[in-house]
C-alpha positions as CSV (number, residue, x, y, z in Angstrom):
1,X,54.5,5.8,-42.2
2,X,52.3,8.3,-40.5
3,X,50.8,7.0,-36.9
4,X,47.7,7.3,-37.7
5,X,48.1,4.6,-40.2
6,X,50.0,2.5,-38.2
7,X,47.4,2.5,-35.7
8,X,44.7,2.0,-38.6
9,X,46.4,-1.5,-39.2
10,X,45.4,-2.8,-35.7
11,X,42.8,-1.1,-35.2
12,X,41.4,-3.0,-38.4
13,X,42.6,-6.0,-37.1
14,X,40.9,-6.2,-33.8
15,X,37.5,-4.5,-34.9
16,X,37.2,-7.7,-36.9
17,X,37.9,-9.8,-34.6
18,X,35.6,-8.1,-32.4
19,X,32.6,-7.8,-34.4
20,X,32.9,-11.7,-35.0
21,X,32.5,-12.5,-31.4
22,X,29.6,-9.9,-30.8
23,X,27.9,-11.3,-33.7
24,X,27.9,-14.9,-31.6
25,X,25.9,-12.9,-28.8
26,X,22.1,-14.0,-28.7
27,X,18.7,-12.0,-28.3
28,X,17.9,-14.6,-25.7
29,X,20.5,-14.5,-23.6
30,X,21.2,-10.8,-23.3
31,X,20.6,-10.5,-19.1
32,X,22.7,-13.7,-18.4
33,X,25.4,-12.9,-15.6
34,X,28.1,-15.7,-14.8
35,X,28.3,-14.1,-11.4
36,X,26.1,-11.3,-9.1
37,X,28.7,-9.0,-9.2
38,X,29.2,-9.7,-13.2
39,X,28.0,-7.4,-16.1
40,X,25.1,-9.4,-17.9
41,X,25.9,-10.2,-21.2
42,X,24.0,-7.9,-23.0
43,X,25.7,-5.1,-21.0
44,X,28.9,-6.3,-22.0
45,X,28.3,-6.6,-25.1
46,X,27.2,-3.0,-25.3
47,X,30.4,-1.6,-23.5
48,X,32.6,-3.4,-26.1
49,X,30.6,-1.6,-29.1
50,X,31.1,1.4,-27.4
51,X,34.2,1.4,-26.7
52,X,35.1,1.1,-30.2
53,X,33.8,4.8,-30.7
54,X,36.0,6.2,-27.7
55,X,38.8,7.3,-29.7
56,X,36.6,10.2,-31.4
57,X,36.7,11.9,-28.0
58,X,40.1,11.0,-27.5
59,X,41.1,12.8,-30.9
60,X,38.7,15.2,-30.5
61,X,38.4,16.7,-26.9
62,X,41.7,17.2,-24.6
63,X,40.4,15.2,-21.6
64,X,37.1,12.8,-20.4
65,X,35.5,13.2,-17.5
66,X,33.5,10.0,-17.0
67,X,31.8,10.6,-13.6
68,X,31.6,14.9,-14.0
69,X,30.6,16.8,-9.9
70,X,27.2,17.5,-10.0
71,X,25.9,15.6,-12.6
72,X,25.2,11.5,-12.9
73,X,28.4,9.0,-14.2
74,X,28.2,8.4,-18.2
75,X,26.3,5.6,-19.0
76,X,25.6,4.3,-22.3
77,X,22.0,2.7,-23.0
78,X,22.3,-0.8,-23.2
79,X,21.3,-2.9,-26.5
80,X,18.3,-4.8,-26.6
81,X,19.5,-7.2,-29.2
82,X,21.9,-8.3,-31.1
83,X,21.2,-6.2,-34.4
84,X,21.2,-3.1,-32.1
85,X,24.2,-4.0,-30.5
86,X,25.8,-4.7,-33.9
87,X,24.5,-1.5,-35.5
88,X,26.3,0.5,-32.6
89,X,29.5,-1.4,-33.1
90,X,29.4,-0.2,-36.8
91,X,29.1,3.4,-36.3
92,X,31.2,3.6,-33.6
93,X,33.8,1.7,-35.8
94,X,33.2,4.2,-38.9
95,X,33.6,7.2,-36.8
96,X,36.6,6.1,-34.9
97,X,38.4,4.7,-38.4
98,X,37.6,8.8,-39.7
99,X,39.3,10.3,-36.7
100,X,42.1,8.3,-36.6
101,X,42.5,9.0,-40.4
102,X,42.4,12.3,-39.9
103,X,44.9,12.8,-37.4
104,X,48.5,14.0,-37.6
105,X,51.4,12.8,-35.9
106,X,51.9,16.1,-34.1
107,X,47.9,15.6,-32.6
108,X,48.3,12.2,-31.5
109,X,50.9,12.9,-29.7
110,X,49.8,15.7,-27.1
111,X,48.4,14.3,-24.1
112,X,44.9,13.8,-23.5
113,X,43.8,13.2,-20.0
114,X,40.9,10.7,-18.2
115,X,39.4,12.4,-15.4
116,X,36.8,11.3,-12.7
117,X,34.7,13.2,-10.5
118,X,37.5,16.3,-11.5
119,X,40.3,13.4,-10.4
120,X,43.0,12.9,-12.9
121,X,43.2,9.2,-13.5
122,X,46.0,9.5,-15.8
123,X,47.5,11.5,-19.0
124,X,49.3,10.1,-21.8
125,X,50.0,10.6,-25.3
126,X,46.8,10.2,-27.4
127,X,48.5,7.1,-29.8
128,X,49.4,5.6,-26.2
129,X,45.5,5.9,-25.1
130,X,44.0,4.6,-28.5
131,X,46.2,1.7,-27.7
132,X,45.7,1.2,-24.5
133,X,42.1,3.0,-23.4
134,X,40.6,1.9,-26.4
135,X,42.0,-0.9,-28.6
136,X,43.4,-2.8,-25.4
137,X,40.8,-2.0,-23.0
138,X,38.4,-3.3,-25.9
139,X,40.4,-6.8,-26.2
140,X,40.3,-7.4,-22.4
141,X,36.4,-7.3,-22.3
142,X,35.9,-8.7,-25.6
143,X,38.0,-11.9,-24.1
144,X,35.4,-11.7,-20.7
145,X,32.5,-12.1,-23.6
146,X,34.0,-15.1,-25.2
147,X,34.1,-16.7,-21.7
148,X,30.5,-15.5,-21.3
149,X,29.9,-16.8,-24.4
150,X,31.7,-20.8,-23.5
151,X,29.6,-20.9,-20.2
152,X,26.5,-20.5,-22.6
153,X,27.6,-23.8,-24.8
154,X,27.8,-21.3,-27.9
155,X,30.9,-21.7,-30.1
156,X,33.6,-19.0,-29.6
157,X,35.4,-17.8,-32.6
158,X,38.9,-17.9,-33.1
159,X,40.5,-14.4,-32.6
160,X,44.2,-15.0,-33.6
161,X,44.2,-18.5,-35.2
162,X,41.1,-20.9,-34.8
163,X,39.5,-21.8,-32.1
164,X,38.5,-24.5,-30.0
165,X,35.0,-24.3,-31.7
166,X,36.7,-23.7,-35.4
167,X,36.2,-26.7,-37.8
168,X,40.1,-27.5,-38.6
């Protein structure tokens, strides 16, 4: 089996799963913060969608530089509702399924390299960063926005199995 199929398997899997839990985030709460120093949710929200289309660069480019000298950090524009924030997630989903699809084993396994301000944060294999970077990375804040979400009294959906919230 080809990697990039492999890595289409879970990659499936966990865009699912996060779409249902940004589908539970609400116009109305959008700038509620658990903490000061916390995103708000909408800005959560928004990274998670995005993040889903962060493996086109990782197929596509040899290295990220997400603060570059000279010029102002990457940020993406935050989602002003939920239908936004869903729309986002989609097309980051479709292009990230097409890159992966059309990548050969050889390709995702040169290194690709994160960089800040010209710093190398690290290098790895590409499959190890769509793992890691993208997928995992992803799964870590989607799991901050179902806390978000429980704080707000609004039912979390089940992920791997049901959830508290899922009728058994």
């Amino acid at each position: 089996m080809p990697i990039s199929e492999s890595l289409l398997y879970e990659f499936d899997h966990e865009m699912a799963n996060t779409r249902k839990m940004l589908e539970r985030v609400p116009d109305d709460r959008l700038e509620w913060r658990p903490h000061a120093k916390s995103w708000n949710m909408g800005a959560l929200a928004t990274h998670i969608a995005f993040l889903a289309g962060w493996a086109v660069d990782t197929i596509q480019k040899d290295s990220l530089d997400f603060a570059p000298v000279g010029q102002p950090p990457f940020r993406n524009p935050e989602a002003k509702s939920q239908a936004e924030l869903l729309a986002t997630f989609d097309k980051n989903v479709a292009a990230t399924r097409a890159a992966i699809s059309g990548a050969s084993d050889e390709h995702l396994l040169k290194p690709w390299t994160l960089l800040a301000g010209g710093h190398e944060i690290f290098t790895m294999p590409r499959t190890a960063v769509l793992r890691s970077f993208v997928m995992n990375h992803g799964i870590h804040h989607r799991a901050q926005l179902g806390l978000y979400l429980r704080l707000n009294d609004i039912p979390v959906p089940g992920m791997y199995g049901p959830s508290a919230d899922d009728a058994m």
